[in-house]
DSSP file (Angstrom, degrees, kcal/mol; ACC not computed):
  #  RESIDUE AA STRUCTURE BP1 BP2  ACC     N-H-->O    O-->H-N    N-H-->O    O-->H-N    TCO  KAPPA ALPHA  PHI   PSI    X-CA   Y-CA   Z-CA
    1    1 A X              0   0    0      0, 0.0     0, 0.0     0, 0.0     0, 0.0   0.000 360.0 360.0 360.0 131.1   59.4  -53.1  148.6
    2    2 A X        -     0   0    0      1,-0.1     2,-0.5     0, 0.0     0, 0.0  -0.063 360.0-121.9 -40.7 159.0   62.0  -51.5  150.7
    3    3 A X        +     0   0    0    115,-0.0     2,-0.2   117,-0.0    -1,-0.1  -0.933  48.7 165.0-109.8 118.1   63.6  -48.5  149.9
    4    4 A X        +     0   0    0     -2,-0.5   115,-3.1   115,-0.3     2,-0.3  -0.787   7.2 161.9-130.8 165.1   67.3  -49.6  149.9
    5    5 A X  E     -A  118   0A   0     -2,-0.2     2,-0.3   113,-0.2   113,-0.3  -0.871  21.5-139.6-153.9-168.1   71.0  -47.8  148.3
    6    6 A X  E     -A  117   0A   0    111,-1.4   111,-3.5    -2,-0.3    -2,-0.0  -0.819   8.2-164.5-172.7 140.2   74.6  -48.1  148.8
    7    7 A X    >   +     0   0    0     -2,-0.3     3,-6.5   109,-0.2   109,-0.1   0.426  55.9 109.2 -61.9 -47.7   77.2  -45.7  148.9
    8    8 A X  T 3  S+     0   0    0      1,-0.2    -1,-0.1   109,-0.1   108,-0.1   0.385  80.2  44.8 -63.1   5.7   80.0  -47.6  148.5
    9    9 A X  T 3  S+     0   0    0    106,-0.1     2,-1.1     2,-0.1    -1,-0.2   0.409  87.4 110.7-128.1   8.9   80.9  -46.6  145.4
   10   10 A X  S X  S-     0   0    0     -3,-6.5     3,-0.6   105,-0.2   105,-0.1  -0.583  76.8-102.7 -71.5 117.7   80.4  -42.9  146.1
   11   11 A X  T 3  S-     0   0    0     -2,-1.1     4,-0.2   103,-0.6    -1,-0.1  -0.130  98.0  -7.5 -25.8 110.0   83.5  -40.6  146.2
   12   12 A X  T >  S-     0   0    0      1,-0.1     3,-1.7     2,-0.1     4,-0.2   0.987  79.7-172.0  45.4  64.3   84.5  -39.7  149.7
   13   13 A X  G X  S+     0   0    0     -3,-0.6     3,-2.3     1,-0.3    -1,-0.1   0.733  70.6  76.7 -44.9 -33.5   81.4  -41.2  151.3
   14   14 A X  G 3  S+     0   0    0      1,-0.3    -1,-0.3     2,-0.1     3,-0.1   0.356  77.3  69.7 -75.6   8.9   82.1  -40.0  154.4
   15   15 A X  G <  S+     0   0    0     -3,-1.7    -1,-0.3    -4,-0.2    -2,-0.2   0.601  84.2  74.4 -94.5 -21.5   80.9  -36.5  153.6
   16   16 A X  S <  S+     0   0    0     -3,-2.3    31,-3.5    -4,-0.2     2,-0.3   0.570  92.4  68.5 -84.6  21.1   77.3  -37.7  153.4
   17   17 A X  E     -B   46   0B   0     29,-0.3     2,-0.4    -3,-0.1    29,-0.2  -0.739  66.3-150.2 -96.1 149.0   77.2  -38.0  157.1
   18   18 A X  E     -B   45   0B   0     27,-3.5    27,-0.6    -2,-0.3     2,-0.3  -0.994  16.9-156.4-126.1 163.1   77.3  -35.6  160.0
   19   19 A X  E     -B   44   0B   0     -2,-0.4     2,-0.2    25,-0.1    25,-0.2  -0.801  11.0-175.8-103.3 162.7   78.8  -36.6  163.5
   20   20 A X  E     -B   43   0B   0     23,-1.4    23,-1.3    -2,-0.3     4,-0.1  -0.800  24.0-141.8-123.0 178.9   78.3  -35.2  166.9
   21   21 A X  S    S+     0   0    0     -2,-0.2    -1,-0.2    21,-0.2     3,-0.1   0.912  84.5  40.0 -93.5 -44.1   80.2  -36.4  169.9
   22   22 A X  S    S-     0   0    0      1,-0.2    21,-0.2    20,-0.1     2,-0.2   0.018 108.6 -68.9 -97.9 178.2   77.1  -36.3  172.5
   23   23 A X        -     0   0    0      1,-0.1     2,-0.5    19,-0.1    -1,-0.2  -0.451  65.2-111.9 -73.9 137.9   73.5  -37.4  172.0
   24   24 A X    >   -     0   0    0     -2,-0.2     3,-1.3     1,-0.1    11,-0.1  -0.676  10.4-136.5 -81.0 134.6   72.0  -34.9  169.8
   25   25 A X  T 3  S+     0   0    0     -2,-0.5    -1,-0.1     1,-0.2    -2,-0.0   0.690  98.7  50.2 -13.1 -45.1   69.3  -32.3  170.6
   26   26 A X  T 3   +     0   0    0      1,-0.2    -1,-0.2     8,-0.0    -2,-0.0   0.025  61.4 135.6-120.4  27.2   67.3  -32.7  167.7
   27   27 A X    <   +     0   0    0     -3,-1.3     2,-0.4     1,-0.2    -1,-0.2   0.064  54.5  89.6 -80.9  47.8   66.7  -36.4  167.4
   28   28 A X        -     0   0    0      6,-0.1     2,-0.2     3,-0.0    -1,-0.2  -0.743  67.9-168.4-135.9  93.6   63.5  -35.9  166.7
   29   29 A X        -     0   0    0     -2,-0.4     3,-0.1     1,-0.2     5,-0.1  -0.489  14.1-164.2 -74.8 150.0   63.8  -35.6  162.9
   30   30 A X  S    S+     0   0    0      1,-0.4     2,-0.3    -2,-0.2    -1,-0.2   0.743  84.8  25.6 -78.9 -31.8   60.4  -34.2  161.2
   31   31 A X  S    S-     0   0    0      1,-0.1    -1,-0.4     2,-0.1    21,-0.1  -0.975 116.7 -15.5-135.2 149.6   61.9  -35.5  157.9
   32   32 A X  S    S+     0   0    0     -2,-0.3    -1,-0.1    -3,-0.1    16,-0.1   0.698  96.7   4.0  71.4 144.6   64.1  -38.0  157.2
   33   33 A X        -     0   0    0     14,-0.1    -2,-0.1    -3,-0.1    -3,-0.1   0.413  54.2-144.4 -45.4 157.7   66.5  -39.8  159.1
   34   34 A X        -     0   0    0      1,-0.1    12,-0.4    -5,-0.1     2,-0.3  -0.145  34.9 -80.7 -99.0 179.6   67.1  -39.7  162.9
   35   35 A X        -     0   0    0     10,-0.1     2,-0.3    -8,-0.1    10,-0.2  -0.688  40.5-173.8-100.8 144.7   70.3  -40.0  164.7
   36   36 A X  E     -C   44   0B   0      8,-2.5     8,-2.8    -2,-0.3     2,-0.6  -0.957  24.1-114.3-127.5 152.3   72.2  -43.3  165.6
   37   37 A X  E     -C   43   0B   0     -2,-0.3     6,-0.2     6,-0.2     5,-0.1  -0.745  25.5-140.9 -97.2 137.9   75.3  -44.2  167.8
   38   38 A X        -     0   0    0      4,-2.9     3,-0.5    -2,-0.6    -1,-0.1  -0.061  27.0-100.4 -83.3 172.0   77.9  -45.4  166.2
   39   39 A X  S    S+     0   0    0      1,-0.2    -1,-0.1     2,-0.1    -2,-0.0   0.964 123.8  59.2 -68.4 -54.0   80.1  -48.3  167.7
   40   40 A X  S    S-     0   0    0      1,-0.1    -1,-0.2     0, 0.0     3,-0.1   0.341 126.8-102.1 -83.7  12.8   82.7  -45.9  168.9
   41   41 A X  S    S+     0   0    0     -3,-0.5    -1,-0.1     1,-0.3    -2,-0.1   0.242  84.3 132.9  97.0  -7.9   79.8  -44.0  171.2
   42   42 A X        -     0   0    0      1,-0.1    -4,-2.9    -5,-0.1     2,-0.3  -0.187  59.1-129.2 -47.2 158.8   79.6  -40.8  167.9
   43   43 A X  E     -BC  20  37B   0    -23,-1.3   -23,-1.4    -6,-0.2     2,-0.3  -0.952  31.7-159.8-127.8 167.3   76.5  -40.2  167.2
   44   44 A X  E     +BC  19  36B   0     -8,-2.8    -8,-2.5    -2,-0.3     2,-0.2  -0.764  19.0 161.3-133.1 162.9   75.6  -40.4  163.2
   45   45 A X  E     -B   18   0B   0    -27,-0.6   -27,-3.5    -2,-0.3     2,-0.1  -0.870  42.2-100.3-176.0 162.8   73.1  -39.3  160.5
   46   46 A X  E     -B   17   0B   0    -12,-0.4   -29,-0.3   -29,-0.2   -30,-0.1  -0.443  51.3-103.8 -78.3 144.9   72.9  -39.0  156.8
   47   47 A X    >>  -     0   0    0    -31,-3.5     4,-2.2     1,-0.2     3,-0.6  -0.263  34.9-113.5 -60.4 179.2   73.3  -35.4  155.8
   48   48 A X  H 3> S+     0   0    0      1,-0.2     4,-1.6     2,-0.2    -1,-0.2   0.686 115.1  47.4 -55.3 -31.6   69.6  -33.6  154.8
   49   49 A X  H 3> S+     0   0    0      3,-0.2     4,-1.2     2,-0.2    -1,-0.2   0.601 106.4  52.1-103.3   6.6   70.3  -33.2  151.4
   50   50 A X  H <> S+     0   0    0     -3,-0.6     4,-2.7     2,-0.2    -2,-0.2   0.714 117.3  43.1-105.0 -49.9   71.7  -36.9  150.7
   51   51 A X  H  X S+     0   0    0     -4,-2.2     4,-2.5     2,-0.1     5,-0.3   0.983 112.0  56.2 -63.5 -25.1   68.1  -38.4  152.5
   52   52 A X  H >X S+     0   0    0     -4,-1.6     4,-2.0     2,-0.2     3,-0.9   0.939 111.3  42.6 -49.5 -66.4   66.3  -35.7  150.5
   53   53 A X  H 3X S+     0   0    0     -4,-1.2     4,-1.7     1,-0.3    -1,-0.2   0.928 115.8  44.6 -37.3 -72.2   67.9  -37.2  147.4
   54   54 A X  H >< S+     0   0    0     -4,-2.7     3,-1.5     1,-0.2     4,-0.3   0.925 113.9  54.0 -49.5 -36.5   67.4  -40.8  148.1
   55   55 A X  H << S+     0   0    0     -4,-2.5     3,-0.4    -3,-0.9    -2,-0.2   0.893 111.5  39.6 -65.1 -42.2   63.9  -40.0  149.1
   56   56 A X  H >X S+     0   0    0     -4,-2.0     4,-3.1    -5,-0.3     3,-1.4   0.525  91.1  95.3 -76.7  -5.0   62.7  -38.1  145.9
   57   57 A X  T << S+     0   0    0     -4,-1.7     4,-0.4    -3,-1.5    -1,-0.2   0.663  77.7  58.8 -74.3   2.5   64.7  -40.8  143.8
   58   58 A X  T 34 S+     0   0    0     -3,-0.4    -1,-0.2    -4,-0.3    -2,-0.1   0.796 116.7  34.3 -77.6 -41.3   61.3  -42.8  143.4
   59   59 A X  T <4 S+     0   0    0     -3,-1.4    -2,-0.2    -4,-0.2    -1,-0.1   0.860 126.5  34.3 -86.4 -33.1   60.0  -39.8  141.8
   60   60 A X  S  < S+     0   0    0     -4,-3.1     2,-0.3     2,-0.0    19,-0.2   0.340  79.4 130.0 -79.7  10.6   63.4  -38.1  139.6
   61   61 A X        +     0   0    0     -4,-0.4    62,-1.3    -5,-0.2     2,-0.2  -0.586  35.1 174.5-100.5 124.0   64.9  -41.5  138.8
   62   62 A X        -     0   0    0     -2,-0.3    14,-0.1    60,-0.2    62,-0.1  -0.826  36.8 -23.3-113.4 168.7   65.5  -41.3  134.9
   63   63 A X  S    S+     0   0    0     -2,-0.2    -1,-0.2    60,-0.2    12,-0.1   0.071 126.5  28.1 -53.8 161.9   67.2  -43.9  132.7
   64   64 A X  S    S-     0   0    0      1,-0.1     5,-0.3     8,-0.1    -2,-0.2   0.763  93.3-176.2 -61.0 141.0   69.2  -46.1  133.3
   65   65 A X        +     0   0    0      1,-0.1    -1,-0.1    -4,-0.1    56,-0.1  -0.230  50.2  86.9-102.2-160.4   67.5  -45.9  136.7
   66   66 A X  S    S-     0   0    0     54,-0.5    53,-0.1    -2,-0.1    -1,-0.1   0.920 107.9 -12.9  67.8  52.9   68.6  -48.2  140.1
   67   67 A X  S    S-     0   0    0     50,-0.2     2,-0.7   -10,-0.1    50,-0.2   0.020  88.0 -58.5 128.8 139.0   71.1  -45.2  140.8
   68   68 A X        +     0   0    0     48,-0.2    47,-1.4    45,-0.1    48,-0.4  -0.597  57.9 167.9 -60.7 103.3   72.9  -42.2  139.9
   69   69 A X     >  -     0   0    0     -2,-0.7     4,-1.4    -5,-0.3    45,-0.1  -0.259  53.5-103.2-103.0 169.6   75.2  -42.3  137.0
   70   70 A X  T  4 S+     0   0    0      1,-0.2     4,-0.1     2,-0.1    -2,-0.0   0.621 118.2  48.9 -91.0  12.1   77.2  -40.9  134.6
   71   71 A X  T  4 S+     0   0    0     -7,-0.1     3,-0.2     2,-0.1    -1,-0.2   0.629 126.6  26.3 -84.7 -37.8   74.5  -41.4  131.8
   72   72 A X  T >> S+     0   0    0      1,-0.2     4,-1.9    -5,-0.1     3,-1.1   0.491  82.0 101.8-117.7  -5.3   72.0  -40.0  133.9
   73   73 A X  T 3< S+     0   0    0     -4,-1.4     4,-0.4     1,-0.3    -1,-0.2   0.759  87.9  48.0 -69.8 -19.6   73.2  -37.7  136.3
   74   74 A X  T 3> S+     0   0    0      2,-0.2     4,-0.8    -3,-0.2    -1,-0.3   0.454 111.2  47.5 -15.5 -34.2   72.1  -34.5  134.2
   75   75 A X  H X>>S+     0   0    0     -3,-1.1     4,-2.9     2,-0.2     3,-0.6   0.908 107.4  59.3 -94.5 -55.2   69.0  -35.5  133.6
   76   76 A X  H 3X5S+     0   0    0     -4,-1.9     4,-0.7     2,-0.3    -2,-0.2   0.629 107.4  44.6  14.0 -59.5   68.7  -36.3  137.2
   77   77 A X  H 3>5S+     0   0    0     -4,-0.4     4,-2.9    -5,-0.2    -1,-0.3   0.775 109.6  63.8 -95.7 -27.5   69.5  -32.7  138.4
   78   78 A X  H <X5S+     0   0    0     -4,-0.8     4,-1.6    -3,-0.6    -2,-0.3   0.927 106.1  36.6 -57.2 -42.6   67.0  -31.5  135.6
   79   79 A X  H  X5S+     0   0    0     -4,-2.9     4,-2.0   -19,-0.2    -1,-0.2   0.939 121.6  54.8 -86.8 -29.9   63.9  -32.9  136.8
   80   80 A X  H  X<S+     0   0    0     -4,-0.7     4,-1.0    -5,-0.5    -2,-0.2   0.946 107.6  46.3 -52.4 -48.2   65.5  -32.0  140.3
   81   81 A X  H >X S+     0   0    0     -4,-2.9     4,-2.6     1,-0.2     3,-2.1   0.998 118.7  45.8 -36.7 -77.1   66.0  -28.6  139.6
   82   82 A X  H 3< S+     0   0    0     -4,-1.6     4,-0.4     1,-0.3    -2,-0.2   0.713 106.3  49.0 -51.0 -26.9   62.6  -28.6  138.2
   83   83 A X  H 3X S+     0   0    0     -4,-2.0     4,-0.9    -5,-0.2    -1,-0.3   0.618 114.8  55.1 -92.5  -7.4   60.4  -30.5  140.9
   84   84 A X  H <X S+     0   0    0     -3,-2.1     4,-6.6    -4,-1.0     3,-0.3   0.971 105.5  56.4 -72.5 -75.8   62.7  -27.5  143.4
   85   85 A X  H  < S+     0   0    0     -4,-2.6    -2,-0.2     1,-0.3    -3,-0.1   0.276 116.9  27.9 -53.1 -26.7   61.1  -25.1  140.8
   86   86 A X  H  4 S+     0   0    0     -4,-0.4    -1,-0.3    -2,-0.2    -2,-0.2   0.814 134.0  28.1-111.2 -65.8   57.1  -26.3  141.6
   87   87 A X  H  < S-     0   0    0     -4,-0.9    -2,-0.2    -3,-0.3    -3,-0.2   0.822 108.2-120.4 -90.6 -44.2   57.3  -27.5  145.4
   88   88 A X     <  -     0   0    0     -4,-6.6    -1,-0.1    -5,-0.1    -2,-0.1  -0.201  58.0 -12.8  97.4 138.8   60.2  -25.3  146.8
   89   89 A X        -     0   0    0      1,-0.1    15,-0.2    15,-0.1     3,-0.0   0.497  58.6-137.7 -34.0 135.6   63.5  -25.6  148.4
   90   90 A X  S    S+     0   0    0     13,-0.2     2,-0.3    12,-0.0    14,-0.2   0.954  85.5  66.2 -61.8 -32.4   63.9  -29.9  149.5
   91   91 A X  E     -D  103   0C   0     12,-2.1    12,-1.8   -42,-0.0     2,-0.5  -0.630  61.3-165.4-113.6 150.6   65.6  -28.3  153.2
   92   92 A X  E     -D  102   0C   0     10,-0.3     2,-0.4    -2,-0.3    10,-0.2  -0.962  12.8-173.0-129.6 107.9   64.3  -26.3  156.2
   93   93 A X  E     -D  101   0C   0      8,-3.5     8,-1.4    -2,-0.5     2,-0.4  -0.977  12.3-144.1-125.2 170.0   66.9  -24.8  158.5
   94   94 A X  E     -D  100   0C   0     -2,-0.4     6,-0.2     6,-0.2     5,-0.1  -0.906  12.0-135.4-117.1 103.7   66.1  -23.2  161.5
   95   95 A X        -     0   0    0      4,-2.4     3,-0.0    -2,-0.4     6,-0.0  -0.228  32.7-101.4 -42.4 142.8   67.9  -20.0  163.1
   96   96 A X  S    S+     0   0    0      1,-0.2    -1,-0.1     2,-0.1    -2,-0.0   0.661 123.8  57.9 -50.2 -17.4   68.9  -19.4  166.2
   97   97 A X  S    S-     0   0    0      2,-0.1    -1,-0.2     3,-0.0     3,-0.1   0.752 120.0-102.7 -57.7 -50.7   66.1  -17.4  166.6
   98   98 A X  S    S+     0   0    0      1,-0.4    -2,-0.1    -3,-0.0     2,-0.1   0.427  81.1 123.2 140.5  -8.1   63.5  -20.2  165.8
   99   99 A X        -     0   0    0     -5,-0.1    -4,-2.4     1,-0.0    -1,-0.4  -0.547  48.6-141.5-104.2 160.8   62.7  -18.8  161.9
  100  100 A X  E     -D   94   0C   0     -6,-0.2     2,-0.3    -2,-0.1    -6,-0.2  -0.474  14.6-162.3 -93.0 174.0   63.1  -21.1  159.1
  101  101 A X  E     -D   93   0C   0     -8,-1.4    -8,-3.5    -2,-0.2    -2,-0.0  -0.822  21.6-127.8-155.8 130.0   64.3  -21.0  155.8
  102  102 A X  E     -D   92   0C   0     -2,-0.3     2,-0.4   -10,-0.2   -10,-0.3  -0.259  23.2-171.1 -71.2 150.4   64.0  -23.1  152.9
  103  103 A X  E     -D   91   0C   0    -12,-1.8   -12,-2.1   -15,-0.0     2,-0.4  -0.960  20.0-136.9-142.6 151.0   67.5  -24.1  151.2
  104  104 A X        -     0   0    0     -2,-0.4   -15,-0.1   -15,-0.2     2,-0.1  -0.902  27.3-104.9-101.0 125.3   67.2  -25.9  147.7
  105  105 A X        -     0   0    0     -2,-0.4   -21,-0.1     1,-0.1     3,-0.0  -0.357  41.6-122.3 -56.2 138.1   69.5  -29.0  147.1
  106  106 A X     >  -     0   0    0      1,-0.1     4,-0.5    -2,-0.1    -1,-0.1  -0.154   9.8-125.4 -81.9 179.2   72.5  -27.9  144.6
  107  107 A X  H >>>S+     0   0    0      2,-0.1     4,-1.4     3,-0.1     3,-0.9   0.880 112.8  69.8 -81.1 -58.0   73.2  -29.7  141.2
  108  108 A X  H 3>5S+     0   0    0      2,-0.3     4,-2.4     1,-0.2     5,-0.2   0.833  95.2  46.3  -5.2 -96.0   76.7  -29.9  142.9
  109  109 A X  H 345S+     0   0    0      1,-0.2    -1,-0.2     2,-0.2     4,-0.2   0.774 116.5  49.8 -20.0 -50.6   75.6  -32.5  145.7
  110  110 A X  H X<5S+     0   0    0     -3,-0.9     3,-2.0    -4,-0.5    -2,-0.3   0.990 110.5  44.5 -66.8 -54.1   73.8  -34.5  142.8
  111  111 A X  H 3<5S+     0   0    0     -4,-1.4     3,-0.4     1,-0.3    -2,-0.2   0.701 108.1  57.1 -70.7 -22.9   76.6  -34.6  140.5
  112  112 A X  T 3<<S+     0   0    0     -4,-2.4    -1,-0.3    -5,-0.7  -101,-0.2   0.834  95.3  76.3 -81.9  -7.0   79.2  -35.6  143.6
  113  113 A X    X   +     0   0    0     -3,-2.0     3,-4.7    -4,-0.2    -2,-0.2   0.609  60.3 133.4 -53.4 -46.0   76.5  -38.6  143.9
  114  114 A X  T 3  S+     0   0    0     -3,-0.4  -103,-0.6     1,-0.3   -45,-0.3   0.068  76.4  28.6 -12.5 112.9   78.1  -40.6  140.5
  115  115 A X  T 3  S+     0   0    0    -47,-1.4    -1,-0.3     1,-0.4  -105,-0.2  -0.173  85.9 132.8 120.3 -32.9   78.2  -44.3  142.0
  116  116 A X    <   -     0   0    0     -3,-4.7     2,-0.5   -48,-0.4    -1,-0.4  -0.247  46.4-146.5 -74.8 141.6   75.4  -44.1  144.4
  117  117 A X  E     +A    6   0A   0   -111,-3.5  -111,-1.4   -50,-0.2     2,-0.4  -0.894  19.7 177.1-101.7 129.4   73.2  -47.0  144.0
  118  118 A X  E     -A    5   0A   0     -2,-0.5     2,-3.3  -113,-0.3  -113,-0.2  -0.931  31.2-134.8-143.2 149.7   69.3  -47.2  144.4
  119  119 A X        +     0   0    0   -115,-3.1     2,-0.3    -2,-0.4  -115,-0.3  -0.348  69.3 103.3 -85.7  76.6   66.5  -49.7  144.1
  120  120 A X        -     0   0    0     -2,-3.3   -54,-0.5  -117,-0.1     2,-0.3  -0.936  61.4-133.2-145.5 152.1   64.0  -47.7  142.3
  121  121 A X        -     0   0    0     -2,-0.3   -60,-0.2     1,-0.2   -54,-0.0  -0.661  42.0 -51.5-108.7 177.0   63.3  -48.1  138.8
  122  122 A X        -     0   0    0     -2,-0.3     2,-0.7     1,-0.1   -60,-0.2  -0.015  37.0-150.0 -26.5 133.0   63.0  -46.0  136.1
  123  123 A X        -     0   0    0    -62,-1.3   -60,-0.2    -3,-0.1    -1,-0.1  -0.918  28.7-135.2-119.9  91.9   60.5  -43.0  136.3
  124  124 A X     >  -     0   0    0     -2,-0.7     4,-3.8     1,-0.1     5,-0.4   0.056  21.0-114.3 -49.9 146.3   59.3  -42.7  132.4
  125  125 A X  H  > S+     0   0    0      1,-0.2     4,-1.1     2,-0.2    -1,-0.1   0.861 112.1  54.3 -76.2 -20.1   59.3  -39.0  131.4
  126  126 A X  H  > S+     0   0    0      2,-0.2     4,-3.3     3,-0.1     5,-0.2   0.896 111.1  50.7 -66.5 -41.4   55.6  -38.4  130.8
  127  127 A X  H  > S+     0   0    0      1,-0.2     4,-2.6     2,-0.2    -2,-0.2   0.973 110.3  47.9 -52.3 -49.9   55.0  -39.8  134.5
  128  128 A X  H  X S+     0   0    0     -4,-3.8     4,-0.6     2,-0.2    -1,-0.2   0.864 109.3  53.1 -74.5 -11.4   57.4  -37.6  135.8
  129  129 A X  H >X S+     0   0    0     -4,-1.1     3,-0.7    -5,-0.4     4,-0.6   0.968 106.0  55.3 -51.9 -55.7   55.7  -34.7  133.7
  130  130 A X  H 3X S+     0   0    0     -4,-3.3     4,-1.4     1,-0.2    -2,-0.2   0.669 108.8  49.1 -51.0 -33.4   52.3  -35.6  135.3
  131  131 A X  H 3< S+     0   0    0     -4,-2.6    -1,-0.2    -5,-0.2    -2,-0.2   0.786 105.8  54.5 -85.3  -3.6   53.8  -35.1  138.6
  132  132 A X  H <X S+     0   0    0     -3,-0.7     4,-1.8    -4,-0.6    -2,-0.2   0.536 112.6  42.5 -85.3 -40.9   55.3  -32.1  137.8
  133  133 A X  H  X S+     0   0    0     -4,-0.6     4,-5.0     1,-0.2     5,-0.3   0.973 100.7  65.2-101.7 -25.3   52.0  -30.6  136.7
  134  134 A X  H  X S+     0   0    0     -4,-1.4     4,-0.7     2,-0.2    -1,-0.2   0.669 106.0  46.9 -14.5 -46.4   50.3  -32.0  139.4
  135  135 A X  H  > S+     0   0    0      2,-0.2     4,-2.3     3,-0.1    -1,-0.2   0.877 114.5  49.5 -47.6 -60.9   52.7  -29.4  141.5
  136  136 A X  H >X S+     0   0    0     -4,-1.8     4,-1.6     1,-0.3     3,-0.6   0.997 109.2  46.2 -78.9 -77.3   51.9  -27.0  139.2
  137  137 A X  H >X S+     0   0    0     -4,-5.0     4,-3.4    -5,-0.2     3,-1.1   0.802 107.7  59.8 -21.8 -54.4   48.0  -27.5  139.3
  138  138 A X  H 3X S+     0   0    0     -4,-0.7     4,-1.1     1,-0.3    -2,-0.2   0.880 107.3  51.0 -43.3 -64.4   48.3  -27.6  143.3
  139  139 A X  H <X S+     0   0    0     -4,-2.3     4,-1.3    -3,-0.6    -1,-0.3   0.818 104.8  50.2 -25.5 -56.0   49.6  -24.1  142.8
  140  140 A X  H <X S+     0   0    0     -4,-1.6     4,-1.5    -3,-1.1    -2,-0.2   0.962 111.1  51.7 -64.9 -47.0   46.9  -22.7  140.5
  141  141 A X  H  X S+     0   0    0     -4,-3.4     4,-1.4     1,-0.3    -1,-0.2   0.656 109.9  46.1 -85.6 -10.1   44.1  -23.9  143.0
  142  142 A X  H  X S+     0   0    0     -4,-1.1     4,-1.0     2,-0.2    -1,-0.3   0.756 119.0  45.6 -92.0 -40.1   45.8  -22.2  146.2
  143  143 A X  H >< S+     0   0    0     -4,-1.3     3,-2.1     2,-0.2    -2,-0.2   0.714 113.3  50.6 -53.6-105.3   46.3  -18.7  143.8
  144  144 A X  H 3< S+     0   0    0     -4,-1.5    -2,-0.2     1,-0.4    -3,-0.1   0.465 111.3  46.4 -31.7 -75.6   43.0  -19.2  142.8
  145  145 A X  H 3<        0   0    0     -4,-1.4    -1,-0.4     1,-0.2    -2,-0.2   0.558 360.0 360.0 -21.1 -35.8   41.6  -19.6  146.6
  146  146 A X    <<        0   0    0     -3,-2.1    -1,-0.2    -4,-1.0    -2,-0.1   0.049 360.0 360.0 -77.1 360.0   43.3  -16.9  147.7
């Protein structure tokens, strides 16, 4: 099944975009969506931390799932918080130099989310424990290598 959402009922939608005027540099995303031209010759994409979100909602999505709510958006940013906490910051930016840095998606970003719809179902809370320690394991055994 596709992975499909809508917006439209998100507050000031238009913040989960960024524009350029020209063809971008860097439309060659490593993660996450690529750039498109818009009808009026912009070129568009969804911001990094709004695909991050849709992408991980397959793993974070707790009841009632098929979207972010105001019953669930707390628990939502808790297991987000937490699966940041195991894996490490969702976003990579790059300096002008060339180095990276990791940046962690806020609870802020989730919570401005309220409306967004997605086709993913529930994610029960012992599954999403098991992926969580799964992380965790993953962890041990690269210490442990070391």
């Amino acid at each position: 099944m596709a992975l499909n959402f809508d917006y439209s009922k998100v507050k000031d939608s238009d913040r989960l975009f960024e524009y350029r005027t020209s063809e971008p540099e860097d439309n060659n995303p490593i993660v996450g969506s690529g750039w498109w031209q818009e009808d009026d010759g912009r070129w568009c994409r969804y911001q990094p931390w709004f695909d991050s979100i849709i992408m991980l909602s397959m793993v974070l999505m707790p009841a009632p799932g098929w979207g972010i709510t105001d019953k669930n958006v707390e628990k939502f940013v808790e297991r987000l918080m937490m699966y940041q906490a195991v894996n490490g910051p969702l976003l990579v930016e790059m300096d002008a130099e060339g180095k990276t840095q990791g940046r962690f998606v806020t609870p802020e970003q989730v919570r401005s989310l309220v409306g967004l719809k997605i086709n993913v179902s529930t994610v029960p809370e012992n599954s999403f424990r098991k992926t969580l320690m799964r992380g965790v394991e993953h962890l041990a055994d690269n210490l442990r290598n070391k």
